[in-house]
C-alpha positions in Angstrom: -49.9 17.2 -7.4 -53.3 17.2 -8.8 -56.9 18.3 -7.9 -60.3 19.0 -9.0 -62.6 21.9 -8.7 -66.4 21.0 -9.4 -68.8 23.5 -10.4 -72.1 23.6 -7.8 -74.1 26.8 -9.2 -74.2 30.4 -9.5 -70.5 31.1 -8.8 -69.7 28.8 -6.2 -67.1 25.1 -6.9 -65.7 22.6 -4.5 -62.6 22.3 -4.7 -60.7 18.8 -3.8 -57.2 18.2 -3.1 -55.3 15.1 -4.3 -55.0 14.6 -0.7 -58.7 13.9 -0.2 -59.5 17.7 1.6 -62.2 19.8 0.2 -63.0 23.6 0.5 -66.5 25.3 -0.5 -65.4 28.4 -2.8 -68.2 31.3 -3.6 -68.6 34.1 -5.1 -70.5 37.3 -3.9 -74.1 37.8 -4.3 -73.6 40.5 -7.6 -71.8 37.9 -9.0 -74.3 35.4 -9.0 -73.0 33.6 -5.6 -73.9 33.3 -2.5 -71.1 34.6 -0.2 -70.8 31.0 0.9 -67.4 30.0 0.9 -64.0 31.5 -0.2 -63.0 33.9 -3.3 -61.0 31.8 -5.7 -58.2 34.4 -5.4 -58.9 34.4 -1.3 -57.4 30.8 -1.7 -54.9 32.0 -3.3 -53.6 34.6 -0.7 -54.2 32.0 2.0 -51.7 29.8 0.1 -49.3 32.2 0.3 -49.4 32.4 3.9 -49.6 28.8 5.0 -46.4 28.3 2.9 -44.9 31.2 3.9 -45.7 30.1 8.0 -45.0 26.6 7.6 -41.5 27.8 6.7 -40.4 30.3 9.4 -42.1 28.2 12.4 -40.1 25.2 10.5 -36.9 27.0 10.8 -37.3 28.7 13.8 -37.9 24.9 15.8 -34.8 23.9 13.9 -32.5 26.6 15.8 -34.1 26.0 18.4 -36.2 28.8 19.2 -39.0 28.8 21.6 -41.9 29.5 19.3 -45.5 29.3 20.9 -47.4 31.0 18.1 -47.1 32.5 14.6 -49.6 34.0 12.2 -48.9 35.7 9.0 -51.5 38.6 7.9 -51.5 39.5 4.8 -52.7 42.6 2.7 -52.8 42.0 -1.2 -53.5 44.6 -3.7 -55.3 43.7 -7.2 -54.6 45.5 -10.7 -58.2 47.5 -11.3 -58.6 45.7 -14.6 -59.1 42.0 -15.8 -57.7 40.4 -15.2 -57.5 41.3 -11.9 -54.1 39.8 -10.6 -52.1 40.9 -7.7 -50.0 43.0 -8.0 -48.1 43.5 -4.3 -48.3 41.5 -1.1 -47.2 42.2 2.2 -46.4 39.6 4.3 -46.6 41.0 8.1 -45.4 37.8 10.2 -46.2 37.7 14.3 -43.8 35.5 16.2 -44.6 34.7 20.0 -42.4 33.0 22.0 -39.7 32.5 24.6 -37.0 35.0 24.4 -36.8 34.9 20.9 -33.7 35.8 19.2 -34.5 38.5 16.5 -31.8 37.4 14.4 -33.4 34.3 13.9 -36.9 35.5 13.1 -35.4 38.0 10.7 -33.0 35.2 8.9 -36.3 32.6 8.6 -38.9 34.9 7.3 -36.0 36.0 5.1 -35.2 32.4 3.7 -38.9 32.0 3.5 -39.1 34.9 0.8 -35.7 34.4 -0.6 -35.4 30.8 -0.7 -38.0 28.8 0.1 -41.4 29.7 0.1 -42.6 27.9 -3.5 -46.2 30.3 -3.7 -44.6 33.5 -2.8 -41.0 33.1 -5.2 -44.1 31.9 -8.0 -45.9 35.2 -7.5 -42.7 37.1 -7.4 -41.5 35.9 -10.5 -44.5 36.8 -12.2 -44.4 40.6 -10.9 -46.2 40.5 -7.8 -44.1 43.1 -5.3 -43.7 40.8 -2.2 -43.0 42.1 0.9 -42.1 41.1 4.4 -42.0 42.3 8.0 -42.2 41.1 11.2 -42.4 41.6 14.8 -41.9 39.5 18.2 -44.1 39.5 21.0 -42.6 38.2 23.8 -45.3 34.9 25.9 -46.4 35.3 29.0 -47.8 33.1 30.9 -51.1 33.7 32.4 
């Protein structure tokens, strides 16, 4: 995997993927950027969740289950000194669907954390408390 991040000014890089996609990121204004694009560490905790949801949606269309939306929000805390890494995440995942089984939804956002999910099992190794919950919201149709 590679990429490159390009510096612009003040505070703020584009970052390209070795997949050809590119992302503005930005600092805030008392840093010198212009609030123009995503924190650096922003990316990060996005990363996190795309991994995270592109496993339990994955598993939960391999059993089968009836999955019409899932989002992941996440709430990260930072050490108060630099550097300023995380230092716990929650991962709260919200799983709509058709008579889902919550067995299911409990076993994939459970492989996710345990098994799977490359970004958060890097973070966790490195002392990041990790945690996850979830909930199922039953779709209606309108």
């Amino acid at each position: 995997m590679k990429a490159t991040v390009k510096w612009l000014d003040g505070a703020m890089f584009i970052g390209e993927s070795g997949s050809g996609h590119s992302v503005v990121m930005d600092g805030p204004e008392d840093l010198g950027g212009r609030n123009m694009g995503f924190r650096p560490m922003e990316m990060l905790l996005l990363g996190v969740g795309g991994c995270s949801t592109y496993d339990v949606v994955g598993m939960l269309k391999k059993a089968r289950q009836k999955v019409v939306d899932c989002r992941v929000e996440l709430e990260a805390e930072r050490a108060d000194a630099v550097p300023a890494v995380f230092t716990a995440i929650n991962l709260h995942f919200v799983v709509t669907g058709v008579g889902l089984k919550e067995s299911q939804v409990k076993r994939a956002v459970e492989l996710s954390a345990e098994k799977y999910c490359s970004a958060s099992i890097m973070l966790g190794a490195a002392g990041v408390a990790i945690t996850h919950s979830h909930e199922i919201v039953e779709f209606e149709a309108a």
